[in-house]
N, C-alpha and C positions, 0 to 999 in steps of 0.2 A: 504493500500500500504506500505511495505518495506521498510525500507531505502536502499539506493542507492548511490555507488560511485564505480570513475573510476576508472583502471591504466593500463596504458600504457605498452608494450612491443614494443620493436625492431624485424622487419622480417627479417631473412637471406634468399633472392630471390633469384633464379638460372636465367640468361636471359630468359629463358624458361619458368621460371614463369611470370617475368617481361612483355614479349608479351601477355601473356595470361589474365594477370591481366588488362593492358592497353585496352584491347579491352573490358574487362567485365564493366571497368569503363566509357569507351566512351559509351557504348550500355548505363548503365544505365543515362546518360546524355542525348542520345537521347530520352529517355524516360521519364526521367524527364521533358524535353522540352512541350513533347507532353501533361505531363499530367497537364502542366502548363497552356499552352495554352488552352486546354479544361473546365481547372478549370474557367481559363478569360472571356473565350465567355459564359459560364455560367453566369457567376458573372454578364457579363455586359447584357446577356436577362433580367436575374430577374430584375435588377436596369433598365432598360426600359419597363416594362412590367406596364399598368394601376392599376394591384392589386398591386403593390409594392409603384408606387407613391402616391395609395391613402393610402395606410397602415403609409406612413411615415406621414402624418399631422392628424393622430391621436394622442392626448395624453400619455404618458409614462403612461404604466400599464399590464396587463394583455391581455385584447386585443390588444393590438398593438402586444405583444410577442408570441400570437396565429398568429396574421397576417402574421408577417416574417415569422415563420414555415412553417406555410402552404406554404407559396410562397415559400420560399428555397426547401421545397418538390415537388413543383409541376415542379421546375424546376431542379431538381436532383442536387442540388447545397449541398451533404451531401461529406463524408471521405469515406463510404461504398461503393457509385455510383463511383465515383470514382476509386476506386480497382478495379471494374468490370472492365470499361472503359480500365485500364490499363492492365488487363489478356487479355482483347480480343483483344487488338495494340500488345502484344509481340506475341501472337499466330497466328496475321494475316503479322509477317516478321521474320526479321533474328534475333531478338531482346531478343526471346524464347529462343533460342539457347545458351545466355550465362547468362542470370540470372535465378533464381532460383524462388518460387511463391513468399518468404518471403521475397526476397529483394524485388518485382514487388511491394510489397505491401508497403513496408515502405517509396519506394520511391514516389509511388502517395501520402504518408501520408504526406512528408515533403513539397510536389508542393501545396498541402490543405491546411496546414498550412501557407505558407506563403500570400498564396489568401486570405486565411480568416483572418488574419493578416491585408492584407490591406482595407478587404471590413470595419472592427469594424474600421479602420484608425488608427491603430497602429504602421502602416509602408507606407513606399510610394510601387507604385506597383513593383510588382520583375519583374526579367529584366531573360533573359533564359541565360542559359550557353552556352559560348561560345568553340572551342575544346581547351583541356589540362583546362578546369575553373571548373571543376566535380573532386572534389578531396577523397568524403566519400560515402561508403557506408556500410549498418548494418542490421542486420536480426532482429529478432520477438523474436528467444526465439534461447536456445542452442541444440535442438533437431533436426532441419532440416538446411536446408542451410547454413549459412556461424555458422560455430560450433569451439571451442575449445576442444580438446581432447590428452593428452596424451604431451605435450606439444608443441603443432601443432596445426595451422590454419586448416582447412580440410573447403573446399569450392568446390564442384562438381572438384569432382578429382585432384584438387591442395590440397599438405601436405605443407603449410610454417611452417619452425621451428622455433621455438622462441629463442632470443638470451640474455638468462637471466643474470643480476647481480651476478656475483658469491662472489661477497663481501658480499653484500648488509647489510651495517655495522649497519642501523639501524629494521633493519626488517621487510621492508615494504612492499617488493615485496613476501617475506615468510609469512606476514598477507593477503595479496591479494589472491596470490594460493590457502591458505586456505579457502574461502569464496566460496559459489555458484555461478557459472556465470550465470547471467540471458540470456543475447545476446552478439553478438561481432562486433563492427565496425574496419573497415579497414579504414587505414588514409594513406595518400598520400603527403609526403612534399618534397621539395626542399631544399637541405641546402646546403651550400657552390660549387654551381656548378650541384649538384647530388640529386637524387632522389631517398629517404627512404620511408619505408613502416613500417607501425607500425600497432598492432592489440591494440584497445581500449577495454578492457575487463569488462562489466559491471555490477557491482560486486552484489550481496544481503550484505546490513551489513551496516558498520561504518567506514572509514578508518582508518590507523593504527595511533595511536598517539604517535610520539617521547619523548623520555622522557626531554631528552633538552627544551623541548617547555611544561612549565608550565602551568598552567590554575588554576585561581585564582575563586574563585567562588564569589566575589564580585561584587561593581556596578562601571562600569567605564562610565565617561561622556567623549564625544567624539567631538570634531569641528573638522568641516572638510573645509578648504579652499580652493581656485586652484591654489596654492601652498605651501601648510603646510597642517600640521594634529597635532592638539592636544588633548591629553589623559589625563586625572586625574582620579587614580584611589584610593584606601582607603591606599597605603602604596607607591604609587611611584605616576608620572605624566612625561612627555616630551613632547618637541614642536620639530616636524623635518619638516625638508621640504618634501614634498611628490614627491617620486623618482626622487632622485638627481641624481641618477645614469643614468637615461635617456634624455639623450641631445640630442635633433634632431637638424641635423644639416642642416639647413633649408636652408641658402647661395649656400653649395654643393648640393644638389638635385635640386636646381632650375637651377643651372649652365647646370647640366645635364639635364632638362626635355630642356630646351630651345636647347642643342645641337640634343635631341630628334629632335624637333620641326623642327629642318633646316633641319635634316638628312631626317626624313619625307618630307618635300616641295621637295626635292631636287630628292628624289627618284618614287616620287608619283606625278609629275607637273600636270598631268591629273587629278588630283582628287580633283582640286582649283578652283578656282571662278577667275577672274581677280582681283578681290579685295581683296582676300588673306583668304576669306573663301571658305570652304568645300563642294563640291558637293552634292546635295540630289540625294538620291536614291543610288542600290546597287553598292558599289566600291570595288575594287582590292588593295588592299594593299602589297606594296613589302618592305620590311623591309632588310637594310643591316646588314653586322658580324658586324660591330660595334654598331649598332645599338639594335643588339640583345647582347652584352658583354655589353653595357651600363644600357641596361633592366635589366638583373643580375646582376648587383652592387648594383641598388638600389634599388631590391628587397632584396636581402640578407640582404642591411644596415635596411631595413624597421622590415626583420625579427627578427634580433638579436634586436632591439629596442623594439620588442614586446614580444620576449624572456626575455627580464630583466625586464619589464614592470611588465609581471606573474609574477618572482621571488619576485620584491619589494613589489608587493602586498600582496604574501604570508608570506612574515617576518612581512610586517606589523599588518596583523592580528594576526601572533602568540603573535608578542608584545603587541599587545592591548587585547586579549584575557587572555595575562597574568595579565595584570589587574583587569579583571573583564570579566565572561563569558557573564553578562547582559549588554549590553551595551546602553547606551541610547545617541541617536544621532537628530539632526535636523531633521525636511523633508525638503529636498531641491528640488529645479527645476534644474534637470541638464542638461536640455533645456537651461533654461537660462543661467546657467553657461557655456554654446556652445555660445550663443550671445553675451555675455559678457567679456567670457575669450577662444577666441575659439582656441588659439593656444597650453593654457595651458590645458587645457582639451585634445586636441588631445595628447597630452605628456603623460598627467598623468592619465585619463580616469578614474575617482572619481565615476561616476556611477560605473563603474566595481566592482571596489573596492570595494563597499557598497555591490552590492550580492555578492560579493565572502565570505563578512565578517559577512554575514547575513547569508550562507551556512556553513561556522565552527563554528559560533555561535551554529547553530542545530544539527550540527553531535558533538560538547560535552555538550548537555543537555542545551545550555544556548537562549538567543535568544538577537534581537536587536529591541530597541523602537524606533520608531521612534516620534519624538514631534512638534508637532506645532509650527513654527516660531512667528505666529501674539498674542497667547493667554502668549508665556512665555516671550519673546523679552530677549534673553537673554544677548545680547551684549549691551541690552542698561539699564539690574538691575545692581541693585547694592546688597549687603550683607543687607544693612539698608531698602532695599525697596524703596529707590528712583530710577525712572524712567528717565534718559536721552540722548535722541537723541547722537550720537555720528560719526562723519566723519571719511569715511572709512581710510584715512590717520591719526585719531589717534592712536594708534596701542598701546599703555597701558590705562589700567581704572584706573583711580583714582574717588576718593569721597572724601566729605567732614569729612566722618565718619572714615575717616584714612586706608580702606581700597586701597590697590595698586598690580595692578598685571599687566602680559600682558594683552593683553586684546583676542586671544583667549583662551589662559589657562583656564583664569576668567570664559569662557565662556562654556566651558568644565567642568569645577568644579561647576559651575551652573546646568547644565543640569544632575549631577550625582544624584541631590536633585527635578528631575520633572517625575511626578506622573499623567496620565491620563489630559496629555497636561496642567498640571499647577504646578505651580513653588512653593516647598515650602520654603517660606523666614524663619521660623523660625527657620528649621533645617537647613540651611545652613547656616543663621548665627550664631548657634552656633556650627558645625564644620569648620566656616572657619580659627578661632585659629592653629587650627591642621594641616588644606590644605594648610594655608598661607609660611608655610617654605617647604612643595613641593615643589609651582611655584616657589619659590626663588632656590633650588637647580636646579630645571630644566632650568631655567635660567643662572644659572651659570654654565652648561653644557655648553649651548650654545656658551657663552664667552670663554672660555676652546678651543673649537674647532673654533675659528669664524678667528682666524689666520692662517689657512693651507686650508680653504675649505670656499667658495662663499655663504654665505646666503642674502635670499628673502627680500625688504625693509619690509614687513608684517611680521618679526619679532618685529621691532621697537627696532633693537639695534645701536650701535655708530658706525657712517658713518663710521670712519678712524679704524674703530675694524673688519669692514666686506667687507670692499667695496671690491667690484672687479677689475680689472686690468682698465686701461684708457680705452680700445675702447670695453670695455665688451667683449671680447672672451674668451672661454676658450678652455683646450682641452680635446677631444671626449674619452673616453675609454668608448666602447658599450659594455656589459660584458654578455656572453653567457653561458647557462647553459650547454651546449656540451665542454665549454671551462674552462680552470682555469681563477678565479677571482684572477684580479690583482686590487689593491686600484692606482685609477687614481692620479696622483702630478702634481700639479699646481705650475708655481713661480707666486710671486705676483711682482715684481721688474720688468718682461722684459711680454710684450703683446705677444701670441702666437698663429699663425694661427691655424683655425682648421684642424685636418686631415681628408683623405677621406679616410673610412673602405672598402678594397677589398677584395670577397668573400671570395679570400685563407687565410685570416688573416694579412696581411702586411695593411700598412698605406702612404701615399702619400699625396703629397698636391697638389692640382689644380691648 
């Protein structure tokens, strides 16, 4: 298999196209549904059927992985059964009529996948689309159905033009064109009130690599917290907090979900309990204009929030990549770091991160290790080999042996020295002479900036050098890639309500 990456264009729609797209998308939604549901009642004969119950209290091995086959076949619980299934629903309605074979196809692939997704329990069960919640769809190859040609979408007689970069100052969208297109998805978003259409082009190749964004072929050790991230790599290191720039603002969306909440009681009485729960069974729901302006607000703020989210993730890989294209990092539970830290992860989504960092690690030749928590314990070595327990609120290492540093950094320059899940003490302690005035410059970064911008107590630096305003607020600058990046300013002297981001771009307070 090839490598493989995206890139996006912008669609120029005529309304003319726009009805005709909206109904291709709706059909393939209904059909999605359908092949969803199919897939379920599948899924749930075989897991009721006696050869399946007996097949599970057999032993892990060979037969047991013969038994599920068999069963998954005898009940057509395959990706091919499927396809069928769904040729012979668009050809028995109106549904033929606006998809194509190759989309019929890919959409029963994605309804199977997500089934099969839940039967291995990788996911909880998927729930069907509801109207306007069907936002993609994508074809097989670039020879039939939805195809690029000539600088145009071509989809069963729709030509959308594409509305390319004429700058495109670093060369990316001219490295893109250049490359084979395998297939094409169509995308479907909302942004500031309106509704864009983009074609995802999926490319054969490598994407294009800027020249601004170095790549060091070295080994960078990597901590990653749920809220920092530190780097040490063979000529630099830094502790940042991890995307600062993304401040949810968690006060004002609750303000609003609760005015939701009345607006709904108020326009929907019938669909209540006298105790102020919800009716079972099928209900009618009437939604007012306010109510719908309000759903827009904090969808937009949700978007732009996930929009800068991408971006911080992207620079930070370049930055850590420029340390070192190997990178060696913990295995973490980022389950647990949902139970544990579940608001800071909703922010800053550290799983993500990791495969996104693990995906440009491969496309420039490098890769990321992942190391065993229990075999290296990094946060609690030391350079000399001693081993001690340490509390999450001590936030620098010290030893006896006169080693001193933060205590992610430490932990990051630990792991740059771990080898097939174990930690080599002698080479790190004789490169730590060398590492040891990194963490001290990186540090002294920190101090440097710790006066005009909010840092995390899990730095472990001087309360009155960082702390934040009295009643912890700050304010919101959500920064949008559609939009110019402006650098957020904070006073630290006077407390500042937060603002609330409206779709047009203006700011208010509640």
């Amino acid at each position: 298999m090839t490598n493989t990456f995206i890139h996006e264009i912008p669609l120029r729609i005529t309304p003319h196209d726009e009805a005709v797209l909206d109904v291709r998308m709706d059909a393939a939604r209904n059909l999605y549904n359908a092949c969803l549901r199919e897939s379920l009642r599948r899924l749930d004969l075989m897991r009721e059927s006696k050869a399946y119950q007996s097949i599970r209290k057999l032993p892990k091995g060979k037969e047991r992985n013969a038994g599920f086959k068999a069963c998954r076949d005898s009940h057509n619980f395959m990706e091919y059964s499927l396809h069928a299934f769904a040729a012979d629903t668009t050809k028995a309605c109106w549904l033929g009529d606006h998809l194509d074979a190759f989309t019929i196809q890919k959409t029963a692939t994605r309804a199977f996948n997500a089934v099969e997704q839940y039967a291995y329990g990788s996911r909880g069960r998927p729930r069907f689309k509801g109207y306007g919640r069907f936002a993609t769809v994508e074809g097989k190859s670039n020879a039939a159905g939805i195809r690029w040609r000539d600088s145009h979408v071509v989809w069963k007689g729709l030509r959308l033009k594409a509305l390319f970069d004429l700058k495109d100052p670093h060369g990316v969208e001219a490295h893109a064109l250049s490359c084979r297109v395998k297939y094409v998805r169509l995308v479907n978003r909302m942004m500031k009130g309106n509704f864009w259409w983009y074609a995802q082009l999926v490319l054969e190749g490598n994407p294009h690599h800027k020249e601004k964004n170095a790549i060091s072929d070295g080994v960078c050790g990597l901590d990653i917290g749920p809220s920092t991230v530190a780097a040490v790599g063979d000529n630099n290191a830094f502790l940042t907090q991890f995307c600062d720039e993304v401040i949810q603002p968690w006060k004002e969306i609750g303000l609003e979900q609760r005015a939701q909440d009345r607006s709904r009681r108020s326009t929907n009485p019938d669909n209540y309990n006298d105790d102020g729960t919800i009716r079972k069974g099928s209900l009618k729901w009437h939604r007012s204009n306010r109510y719908r302006r309000r759903q827009a607000r904090i969808a937009e703020t949700q978007r732009r929030l996930a929009s800068t989210r991408k971006r911080q993730h992207g620079e930070l890989c370049n930055k850590i990549l420029g340390l070192g294209k190997t990178v060696r990092i913990e295995k973490l539970s980022y389950k647990s770091f949902q139970k544990n830290y579940g608001r800071s992860v909703t922010v800053r989504a550290p799983g993500m991160f990791v495969t996104k960092l693990k995906s440009k690690a491969v496309n420039v030749n490098g890769m990321v290790e992942d190391i065993n928590t229990r075999s290296t314990k990094l946060s609690q070595t030391c350079v000399c080999g001693k081993v001690t327990k340490k509390p999450l609120s001590q936030r620098h290492h010290t030893c006896e042996c006169g080693a001193a540093a933060q205590r992610d950094l430490f932990s990051a320059f630990l792991a740059k020295y771990c080898s097939n899940n174990t930690l080599d003490i002698c080479q790190a302690r004789s490169a730590w002479p060398g590492a040891e005035p990194l963490l001290q410059r990186a540090m002294s970064r920190l101090y440097e900036t710790a006066s005009r911008r909010s840092a995390p107590s899990s730095f472990g630096m001087r309360r009155q050098s960082c702390s934040p305003v009295k009643d912890g607020s700050i304010i919101i600058e959500v920064a949008d890639d559609v939009a110019e990046r402006r650098e957020p300013r904070r006073d630290v002297d006077s407390a500042v309500r937060t603002p609330w981001i409206y779709p047009w771009g203006g700011s208010a307070k509640i």
